[in-house]
C-alpha positions in Angstrom: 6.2 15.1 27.4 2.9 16.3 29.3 1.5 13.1 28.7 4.2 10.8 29.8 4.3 12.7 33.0 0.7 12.5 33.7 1.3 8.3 32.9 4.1 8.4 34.6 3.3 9.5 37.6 6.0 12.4 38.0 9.3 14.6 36.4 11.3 11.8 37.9 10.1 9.5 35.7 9.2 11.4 33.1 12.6 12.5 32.6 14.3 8.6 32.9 11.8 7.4 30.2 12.6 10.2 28.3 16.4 10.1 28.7 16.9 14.3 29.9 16.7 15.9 33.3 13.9 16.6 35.5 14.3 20.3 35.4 13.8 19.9 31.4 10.9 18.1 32.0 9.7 20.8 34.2 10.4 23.6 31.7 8.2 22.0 28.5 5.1 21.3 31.4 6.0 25.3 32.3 5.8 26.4 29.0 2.8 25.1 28.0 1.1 26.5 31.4 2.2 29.9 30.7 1.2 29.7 26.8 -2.3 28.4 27.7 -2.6 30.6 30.8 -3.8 27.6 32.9 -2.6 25.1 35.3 -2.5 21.9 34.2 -0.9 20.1 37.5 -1.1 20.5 40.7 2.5 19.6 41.9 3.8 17.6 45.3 6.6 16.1 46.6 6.2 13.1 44.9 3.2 12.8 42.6 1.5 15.7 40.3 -2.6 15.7 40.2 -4.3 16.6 37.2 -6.3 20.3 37.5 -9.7 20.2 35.7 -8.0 22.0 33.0 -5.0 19.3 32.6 -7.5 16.7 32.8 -9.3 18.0 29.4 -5.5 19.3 27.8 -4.2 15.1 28.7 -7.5 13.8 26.9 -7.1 15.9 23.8 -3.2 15.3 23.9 -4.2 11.5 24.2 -6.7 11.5 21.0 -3.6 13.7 19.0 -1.2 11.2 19.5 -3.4 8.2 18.8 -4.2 10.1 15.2 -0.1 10.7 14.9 0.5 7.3 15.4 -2.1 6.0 13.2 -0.9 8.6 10.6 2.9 7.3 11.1 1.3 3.5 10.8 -0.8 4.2 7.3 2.0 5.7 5.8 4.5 2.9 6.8 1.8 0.5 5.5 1.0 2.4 2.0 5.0 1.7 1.5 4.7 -1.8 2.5 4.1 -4.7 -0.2 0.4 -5.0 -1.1 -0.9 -8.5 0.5 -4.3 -9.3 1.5 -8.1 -10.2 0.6 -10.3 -7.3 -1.3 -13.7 -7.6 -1.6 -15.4 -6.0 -4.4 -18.6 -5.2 -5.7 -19.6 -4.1 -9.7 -22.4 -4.0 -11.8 -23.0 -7.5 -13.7 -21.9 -6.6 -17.2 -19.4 -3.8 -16.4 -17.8 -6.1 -13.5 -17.8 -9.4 -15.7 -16.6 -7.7 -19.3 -14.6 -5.1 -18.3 -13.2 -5.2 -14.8 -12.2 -8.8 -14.9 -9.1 -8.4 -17.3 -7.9 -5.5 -15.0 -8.0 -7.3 -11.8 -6.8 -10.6 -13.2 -4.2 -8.3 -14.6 -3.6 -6.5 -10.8 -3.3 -10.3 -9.6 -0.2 -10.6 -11.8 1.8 -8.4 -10.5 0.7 -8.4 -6.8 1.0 -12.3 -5.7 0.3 -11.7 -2.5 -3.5 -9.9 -3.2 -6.5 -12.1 -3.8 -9.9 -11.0 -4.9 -13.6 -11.7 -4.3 -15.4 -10.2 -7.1 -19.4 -10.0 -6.4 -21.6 -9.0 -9.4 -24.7 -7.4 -8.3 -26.9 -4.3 -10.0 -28.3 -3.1 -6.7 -26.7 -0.1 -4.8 -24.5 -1.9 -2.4 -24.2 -1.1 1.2 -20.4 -1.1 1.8 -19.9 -1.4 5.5 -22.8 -3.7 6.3 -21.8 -5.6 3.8 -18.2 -6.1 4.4 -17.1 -4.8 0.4 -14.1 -2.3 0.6 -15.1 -1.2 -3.2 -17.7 -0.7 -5.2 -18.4 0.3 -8.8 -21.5 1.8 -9.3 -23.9 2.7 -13.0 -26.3 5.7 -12.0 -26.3 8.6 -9.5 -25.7 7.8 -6.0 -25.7 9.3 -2.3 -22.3 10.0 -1.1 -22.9 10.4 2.5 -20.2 8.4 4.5 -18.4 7.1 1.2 -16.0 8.5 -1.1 -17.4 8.9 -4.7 -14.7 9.7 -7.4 -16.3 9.9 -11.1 -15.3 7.9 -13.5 -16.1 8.0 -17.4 -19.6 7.9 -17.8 -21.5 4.7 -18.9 -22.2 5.0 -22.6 -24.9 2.9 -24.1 -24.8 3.2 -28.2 -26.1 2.1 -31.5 -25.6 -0.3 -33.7 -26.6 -3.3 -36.2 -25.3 -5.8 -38.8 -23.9 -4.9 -42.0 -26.4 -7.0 -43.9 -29.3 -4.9 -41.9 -27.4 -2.2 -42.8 -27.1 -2.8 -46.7 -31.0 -3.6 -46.6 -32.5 -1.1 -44.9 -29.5 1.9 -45.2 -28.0 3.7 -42.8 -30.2 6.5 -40.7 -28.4 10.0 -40.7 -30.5 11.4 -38.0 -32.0 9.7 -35.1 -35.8 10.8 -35.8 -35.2 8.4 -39.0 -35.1 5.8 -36.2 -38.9 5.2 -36.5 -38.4 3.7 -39.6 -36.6 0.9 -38.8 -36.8 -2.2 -37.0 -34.7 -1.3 -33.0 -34.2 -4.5 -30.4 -35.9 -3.4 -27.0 -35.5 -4.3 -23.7 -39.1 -6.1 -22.4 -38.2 -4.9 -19.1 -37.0 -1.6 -19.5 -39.5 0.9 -19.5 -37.9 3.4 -22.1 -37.5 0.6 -24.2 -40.2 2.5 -26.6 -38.7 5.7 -26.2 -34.8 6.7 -26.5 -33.5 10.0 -24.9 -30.6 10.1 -27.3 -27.8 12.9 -27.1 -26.0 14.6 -30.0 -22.1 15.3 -30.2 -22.8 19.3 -29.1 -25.3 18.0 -26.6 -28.4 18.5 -28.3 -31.0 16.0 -27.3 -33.7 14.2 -29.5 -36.9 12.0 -28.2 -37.1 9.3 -30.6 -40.4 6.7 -30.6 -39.0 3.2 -31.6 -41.0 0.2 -32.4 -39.1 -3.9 -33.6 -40.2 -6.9 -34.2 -38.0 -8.7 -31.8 -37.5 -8.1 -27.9 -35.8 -9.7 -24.8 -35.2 -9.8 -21.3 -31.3 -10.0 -21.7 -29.0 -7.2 -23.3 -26.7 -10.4 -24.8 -29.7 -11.7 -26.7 -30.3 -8.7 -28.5 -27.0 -8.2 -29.3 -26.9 -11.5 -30.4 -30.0 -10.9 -32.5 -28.5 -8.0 -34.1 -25.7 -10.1 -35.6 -28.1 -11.9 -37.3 -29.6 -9.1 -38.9 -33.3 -8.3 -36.9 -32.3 -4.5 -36.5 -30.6 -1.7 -34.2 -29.3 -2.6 -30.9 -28.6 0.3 -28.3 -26.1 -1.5 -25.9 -23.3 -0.8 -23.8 -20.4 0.7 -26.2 -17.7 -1.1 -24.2 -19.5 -4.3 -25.2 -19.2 -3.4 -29.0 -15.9 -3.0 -29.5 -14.9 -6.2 -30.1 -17.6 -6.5 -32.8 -16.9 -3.3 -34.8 -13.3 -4.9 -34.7 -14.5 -7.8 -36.3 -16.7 -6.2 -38.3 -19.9 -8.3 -37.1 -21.5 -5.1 -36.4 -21.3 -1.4 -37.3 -22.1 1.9 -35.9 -25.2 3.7 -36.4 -25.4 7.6 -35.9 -22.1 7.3 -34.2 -22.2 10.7 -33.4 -25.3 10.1 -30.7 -25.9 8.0 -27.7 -28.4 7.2 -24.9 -27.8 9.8 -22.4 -25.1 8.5 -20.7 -25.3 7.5 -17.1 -23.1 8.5 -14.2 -20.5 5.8 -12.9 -18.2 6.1 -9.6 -16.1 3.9 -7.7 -17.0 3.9 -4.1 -15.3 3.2 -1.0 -15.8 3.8 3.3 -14.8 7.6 4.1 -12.9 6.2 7.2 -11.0 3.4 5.3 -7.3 3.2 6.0 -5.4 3.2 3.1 -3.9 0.0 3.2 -1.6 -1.2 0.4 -3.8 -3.5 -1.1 -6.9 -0.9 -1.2 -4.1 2.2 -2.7 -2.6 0.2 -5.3 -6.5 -1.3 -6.5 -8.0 2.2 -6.7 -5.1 3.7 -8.3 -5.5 0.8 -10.9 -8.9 1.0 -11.2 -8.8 5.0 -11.6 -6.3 4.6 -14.2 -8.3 2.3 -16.7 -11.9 3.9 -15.9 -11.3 7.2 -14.5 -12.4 10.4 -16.4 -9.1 11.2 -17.5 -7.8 7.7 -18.5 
């Protein structure tokens, strides 16, 4: 009411936009002058003038308004049908093997949502780059951004069953350095993996193969036919334990595994589109799904 009278001009009109008396009018502008102990309006016949302290009380009323509005408009929108573009960013082989199915699945049920999917290791720079997620492999600094943890990248063991039935199964990860494992040529601990136990113990293994590669695929590939152990992303294994083209080895251990959030602008309003993706998203890949 304050700040319709300051726009306003005066009670008079204050009180017609408002649809109650002028005297009413005056009583809510008294009451706040005597609970603030201040003056906010110096009054005349026909027009009130701000007082330096009612000039600082209508800016602040002003900005609290805005951010009521703004809070009435975000929740009206969270309620609204989901429609809209998203822009996304993930990691290569998380993004292409495991978020595709879910968004294709989000697609399904919200027609009116479309996606743009970029696939890109590199730790993206949401607001320059226009992405309103992000799913990040590896620590990260949080300032400005929302970071909520998901389950932790997992990178495992693994080989043929024909390497396997040659060369026997190793029961404890220093036997590693017996056998033949598939390295990464660019990945410096390719020679080296910092494996941990199921009770968090941790072991420095050497490892030495025969066979190396640039791309995680081609070893995997190369373990199918037999060349040795491949430590690889476990969610890119499943489908070949199911099929039986590959087997565990020391399931019990893996590669240290690597911190993974899904990012988004601190200051992003929650649109329907955005809620409904990071509620999906959480629910597939967050720590408790």
């Amino acid at each position: 009411m304050f700040v319709r009278v300051v726009e306003s001009g005066n009670f008079t009109a204050a009180a017609n936009a408002s649809g109650i008396s002028p005297a009413m009018v005056a009583k809510y502008v008294r009451t706040i002058e005597q609970s603030m102990g201040a003056r906010l309006l110096h009054r005349t016949t026909r027009r009130q003038q701000l007082t330096e302290v009612g000039t600082l009380y209508y800016e602040r009323c002003k900005r609290v308004l805005a951010d009521v509005e703004l809070a009435d408009a975000s929740a009206s929108e969270l309620q609204a049908r989901p429609r809209g573009l998203v822009r996304i960013v993930a990691p290569v082989t998380f993004g292409s093997h495991s978020l595709v199915p879910v968004l294709t699945n989000y697609l399904a049920r919200y027609p009116d949502v479309n996606v743009d999917l970029t696939l890109d290791n590199r730790v993206p720079d949401l607001i320059k780059e226009g992405y309103e997620l992000g799913l990040h492999i590896g620590t990260i600094d949080a300032v400005g951004l929302v970071a909520r943890p998901l389950r932790p990248y997992r990178r495992i063991m693994a080989a043929s069953p024909a390497y396997i039935a040659e060369h026997g199964q190793p029961e404890h990860p220093e036997q590693l350095t017996q056998h033949s494992c598939l390295g990464l040529s660019y990945w410096r601990h390719h020679d080296c993996w910092h494996l941990v136990g199921p009770d968090g113990q941790q072991c420095e293994v050497p490892v030495a193969g025969r066979f190396s590669a640039n791309q995680g695929s081609t070893l995997r590939n190369a373990a199918m036919h037999g060349a040795g152990i491949v430590l690889h992303p476990e969610m890119l294994l499943l489908d070949d334990f199911a099929a039986g083209r590959l087997v565990p080895v020391l399931p019990a251990w893996s590669y240290k595994p690597t911190p993974m959030h899904l990012i988004y602008a601190q200051d992003s309003r929650p649109t329907a589109k955005l809620r409904t993706v990071i509620d999906l998203l959480m629910q597939h890949f967050g720590l408790n799904a």
